[in-house]
Backbone as numpy.savetxt, mean C-alpha at the origin, in Angstrom:
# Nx Ny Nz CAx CAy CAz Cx Cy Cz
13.35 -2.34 -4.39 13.74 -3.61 -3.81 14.98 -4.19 -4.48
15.36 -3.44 -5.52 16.44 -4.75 -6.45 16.47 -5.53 -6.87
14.88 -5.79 -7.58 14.35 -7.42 -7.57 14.68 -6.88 -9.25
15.33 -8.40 -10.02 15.46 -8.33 -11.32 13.82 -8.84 -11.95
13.55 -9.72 -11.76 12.57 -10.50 -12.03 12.15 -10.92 -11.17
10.28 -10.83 -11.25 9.42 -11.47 -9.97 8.17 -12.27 -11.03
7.56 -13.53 -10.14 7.25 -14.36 -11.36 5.75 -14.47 -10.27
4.36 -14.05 -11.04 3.03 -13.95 -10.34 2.47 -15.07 -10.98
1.08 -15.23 -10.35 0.34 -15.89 -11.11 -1.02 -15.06 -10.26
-1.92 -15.04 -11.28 -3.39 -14.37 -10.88 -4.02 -15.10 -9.87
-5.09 -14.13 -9.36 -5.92 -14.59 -8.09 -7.04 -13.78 -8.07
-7.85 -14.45 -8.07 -9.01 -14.12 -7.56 -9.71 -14.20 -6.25
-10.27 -13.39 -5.53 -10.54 -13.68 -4.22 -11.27 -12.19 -3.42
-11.20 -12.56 -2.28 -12.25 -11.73 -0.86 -10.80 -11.01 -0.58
-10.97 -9.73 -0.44 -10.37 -9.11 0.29 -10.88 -8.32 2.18
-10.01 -8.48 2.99 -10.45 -8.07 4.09 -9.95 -7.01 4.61
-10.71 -6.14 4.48 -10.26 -4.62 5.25 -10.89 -4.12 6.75
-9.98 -4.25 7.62 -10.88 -4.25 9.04 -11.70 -5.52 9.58
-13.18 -5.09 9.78 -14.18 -5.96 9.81 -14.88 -6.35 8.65
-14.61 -5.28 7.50 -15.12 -5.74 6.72 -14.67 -6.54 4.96
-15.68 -6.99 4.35 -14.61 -8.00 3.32 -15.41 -7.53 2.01
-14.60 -7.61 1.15 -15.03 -7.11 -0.46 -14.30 -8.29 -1.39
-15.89 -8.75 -1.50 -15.30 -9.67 -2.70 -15.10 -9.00 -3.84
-14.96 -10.32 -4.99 -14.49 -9.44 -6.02 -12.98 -9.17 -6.51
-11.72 -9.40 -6.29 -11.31 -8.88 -6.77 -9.96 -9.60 -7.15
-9.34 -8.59 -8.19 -8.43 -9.71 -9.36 -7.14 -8.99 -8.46
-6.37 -10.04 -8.19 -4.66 -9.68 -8.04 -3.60 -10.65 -8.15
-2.59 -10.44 -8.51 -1.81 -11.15 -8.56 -0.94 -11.61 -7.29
-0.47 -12.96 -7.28 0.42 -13.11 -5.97 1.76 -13.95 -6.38
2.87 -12.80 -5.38 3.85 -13.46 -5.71 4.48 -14.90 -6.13
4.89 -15.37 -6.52 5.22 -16.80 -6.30 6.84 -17.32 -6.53
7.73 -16.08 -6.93 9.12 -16.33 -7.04 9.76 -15.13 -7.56
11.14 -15.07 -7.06 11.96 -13.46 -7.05 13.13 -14.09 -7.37
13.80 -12.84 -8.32 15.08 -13.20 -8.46 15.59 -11.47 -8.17
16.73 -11.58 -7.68 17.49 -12.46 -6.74 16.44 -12.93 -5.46
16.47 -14.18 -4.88 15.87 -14.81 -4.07 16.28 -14.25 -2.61
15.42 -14.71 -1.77 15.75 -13.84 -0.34 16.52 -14.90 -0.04
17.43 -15.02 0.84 17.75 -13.74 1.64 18.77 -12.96 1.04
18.81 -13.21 -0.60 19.85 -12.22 -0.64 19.42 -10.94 -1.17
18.24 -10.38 -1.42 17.26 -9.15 -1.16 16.11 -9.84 -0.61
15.26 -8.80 0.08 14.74 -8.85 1.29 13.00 -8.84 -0.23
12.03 -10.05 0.53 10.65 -10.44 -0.33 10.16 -9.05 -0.73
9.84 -9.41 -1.65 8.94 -8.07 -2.51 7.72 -8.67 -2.09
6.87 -7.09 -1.43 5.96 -6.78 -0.90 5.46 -6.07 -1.49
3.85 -6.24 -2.73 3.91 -4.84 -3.30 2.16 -5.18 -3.00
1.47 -3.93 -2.34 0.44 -4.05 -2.33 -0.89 -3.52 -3.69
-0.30 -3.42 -4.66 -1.51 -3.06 -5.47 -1.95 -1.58 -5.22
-1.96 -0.48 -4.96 -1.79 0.36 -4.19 -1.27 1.60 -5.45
-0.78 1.48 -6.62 -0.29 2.43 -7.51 -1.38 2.77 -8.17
-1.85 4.36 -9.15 -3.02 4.16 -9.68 -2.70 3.88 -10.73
-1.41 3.44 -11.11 -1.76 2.19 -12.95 -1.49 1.07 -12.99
-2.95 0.67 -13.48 -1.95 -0.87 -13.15 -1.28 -1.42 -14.49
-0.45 -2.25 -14.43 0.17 -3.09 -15.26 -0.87 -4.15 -15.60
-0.08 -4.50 -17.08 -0.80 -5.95 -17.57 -2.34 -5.87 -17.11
-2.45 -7.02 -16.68 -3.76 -7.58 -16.98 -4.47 -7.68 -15.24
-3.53 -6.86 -14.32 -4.18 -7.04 -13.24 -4.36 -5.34 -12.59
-5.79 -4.99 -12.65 -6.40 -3.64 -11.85 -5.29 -3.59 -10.76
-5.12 -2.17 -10.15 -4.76 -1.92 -9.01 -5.97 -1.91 -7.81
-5.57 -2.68 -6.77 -6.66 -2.75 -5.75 -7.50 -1.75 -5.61
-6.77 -0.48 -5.43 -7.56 0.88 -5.04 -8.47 0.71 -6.26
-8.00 0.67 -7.57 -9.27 1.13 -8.52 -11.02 -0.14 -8.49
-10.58 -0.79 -8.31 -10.99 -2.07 -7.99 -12.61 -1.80 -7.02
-11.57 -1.44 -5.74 -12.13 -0.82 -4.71 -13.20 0.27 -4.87
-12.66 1.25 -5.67 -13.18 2.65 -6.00 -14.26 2.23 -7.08
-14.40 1.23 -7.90 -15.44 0.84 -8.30 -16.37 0.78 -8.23
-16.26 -0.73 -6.82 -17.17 -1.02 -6.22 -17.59 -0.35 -4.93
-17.35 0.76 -5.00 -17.84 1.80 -4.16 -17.68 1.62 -2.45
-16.27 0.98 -2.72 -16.20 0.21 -1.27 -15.19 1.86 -0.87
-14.45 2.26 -1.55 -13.82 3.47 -0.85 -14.48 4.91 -1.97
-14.05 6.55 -0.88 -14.85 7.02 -1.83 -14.21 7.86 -2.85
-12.57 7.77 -2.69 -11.50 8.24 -3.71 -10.46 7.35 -3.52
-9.79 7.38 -4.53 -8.41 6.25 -5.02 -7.44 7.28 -4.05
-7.68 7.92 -2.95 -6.57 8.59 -2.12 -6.08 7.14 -1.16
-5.09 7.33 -0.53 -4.47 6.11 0.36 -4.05 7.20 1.46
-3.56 7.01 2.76 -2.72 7.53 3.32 -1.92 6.31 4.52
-1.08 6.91 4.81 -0.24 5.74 5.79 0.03 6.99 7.65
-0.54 6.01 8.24 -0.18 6.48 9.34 0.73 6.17 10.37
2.23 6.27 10.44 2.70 5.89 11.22 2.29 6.53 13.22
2.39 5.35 13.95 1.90 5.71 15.00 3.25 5.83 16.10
2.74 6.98 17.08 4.47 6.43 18.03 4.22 5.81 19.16
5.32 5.05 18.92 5.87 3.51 19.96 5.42 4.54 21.62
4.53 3.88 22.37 4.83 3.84 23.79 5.78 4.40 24.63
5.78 5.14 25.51 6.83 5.36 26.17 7.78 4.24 26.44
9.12 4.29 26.23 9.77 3.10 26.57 9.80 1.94 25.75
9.12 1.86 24.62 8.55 1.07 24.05 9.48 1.30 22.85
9.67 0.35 21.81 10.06 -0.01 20.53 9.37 -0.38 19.27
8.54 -0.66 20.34 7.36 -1.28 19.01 6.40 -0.21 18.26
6.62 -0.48 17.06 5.77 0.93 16.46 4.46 0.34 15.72
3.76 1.12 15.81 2.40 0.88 14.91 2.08 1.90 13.80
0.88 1.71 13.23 0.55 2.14 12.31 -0.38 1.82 11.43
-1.40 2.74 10.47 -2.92 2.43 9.90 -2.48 2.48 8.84
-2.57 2.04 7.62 -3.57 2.15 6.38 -4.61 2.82 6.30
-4.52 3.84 5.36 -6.16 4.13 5.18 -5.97 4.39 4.09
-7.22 3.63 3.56 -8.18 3.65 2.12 -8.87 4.09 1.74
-8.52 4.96 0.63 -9.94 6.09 0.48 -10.35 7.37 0.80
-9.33 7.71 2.09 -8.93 8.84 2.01 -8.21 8.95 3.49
-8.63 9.85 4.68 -7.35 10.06 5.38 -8.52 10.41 6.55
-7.69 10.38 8.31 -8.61 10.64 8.90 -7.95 11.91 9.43
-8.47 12.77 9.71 -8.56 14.37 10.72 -7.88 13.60 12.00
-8.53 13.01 12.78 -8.13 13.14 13.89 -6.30 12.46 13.88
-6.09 11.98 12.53 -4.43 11.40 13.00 -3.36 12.54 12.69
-3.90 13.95 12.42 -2.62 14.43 11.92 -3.22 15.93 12.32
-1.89 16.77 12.45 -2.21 18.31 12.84 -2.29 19.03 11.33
-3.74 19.88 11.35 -4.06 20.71 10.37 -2.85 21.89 10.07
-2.05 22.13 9.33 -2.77 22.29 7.65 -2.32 21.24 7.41
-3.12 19.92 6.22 -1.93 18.75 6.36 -1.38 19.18 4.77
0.06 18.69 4.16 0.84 19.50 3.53 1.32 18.05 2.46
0.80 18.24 0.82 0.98 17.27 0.63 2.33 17.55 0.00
3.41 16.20 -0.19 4.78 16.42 -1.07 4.75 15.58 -2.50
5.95 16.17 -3.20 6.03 15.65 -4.47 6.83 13.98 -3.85
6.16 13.45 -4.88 7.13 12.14 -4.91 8.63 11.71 -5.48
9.35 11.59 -4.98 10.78 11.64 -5.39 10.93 10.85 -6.59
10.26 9.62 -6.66 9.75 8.50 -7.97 8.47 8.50 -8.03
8.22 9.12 -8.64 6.60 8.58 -9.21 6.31 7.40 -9.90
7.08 7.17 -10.25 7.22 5.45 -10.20 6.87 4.41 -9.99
7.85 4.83 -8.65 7.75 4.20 -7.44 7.03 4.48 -6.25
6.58 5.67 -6.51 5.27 6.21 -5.35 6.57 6.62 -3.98
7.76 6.86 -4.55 8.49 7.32 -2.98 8.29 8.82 -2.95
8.66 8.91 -1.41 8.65 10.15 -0.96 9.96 9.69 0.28
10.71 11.68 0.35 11.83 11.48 1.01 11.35 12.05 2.42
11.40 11.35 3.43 11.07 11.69 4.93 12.45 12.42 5.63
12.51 13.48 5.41 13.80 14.22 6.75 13.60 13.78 8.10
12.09 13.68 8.79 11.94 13.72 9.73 10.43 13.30 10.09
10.19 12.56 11.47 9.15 12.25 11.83 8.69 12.92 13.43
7.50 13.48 13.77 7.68 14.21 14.87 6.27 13.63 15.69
């Protein structure tokens, strides 16, 4: 993101996944960025790495605890836009991954930052 400094303060609270909600759990929420938007675009960070920093768990482990998912796996599903359409969708999934969104063998890649949890996409099909 380019963010020099981002300034949290803790939270406690219900998280809602789907229909369903898991209390319980510690995270932090943004409350100020430097550089400020609009001159970089809000840091969005979902908790989602498996280390966490400081004094706040990463959601997944959190989760994986309380036996709400049944591995600290994540996957992201992008979905394609409609014929004609622009609008794109797409799942989250927690915990592990579903069969029916993707063609077998599925092929995992190294992360370009492990870091940063990136990965480089050539192409989407």
């Amino acid at each position: 993101y380019g963010l020099k400094e981002v300034d949290v303060f803790p939270w406690h609270g219900t998280l809602q996944l789907g229909h369903n909600f898991v209390g319980s759990v510690d995270f932090a929420l943004i409350k100020d960025q430097r550089p400020p938007p609009p001159s970089r675009p809000a840091g969005n960070i979902l908790g989602l790495a498996p280390n966490s920093h400081g004094q706040y768990p990463s959601v997944m482990a959190q989760l994986h605890r309380q036996s709400k998912v049944s591995s600290l796996t994540f996957a992201i599903h992008l979905g394609r836009p409609p014929a004609g359409s622009f609008e794109s969708n797409g799942e989250l999934l927690l915990g592990g991954g579903d069969e029916a969104l993707y063609v077998k063998p599925l092929r995992f890649v190294r992360f370009t930052n492990p870091a940063e949890l990136r990965v480089r996409l050539r192409s989407l099909q």
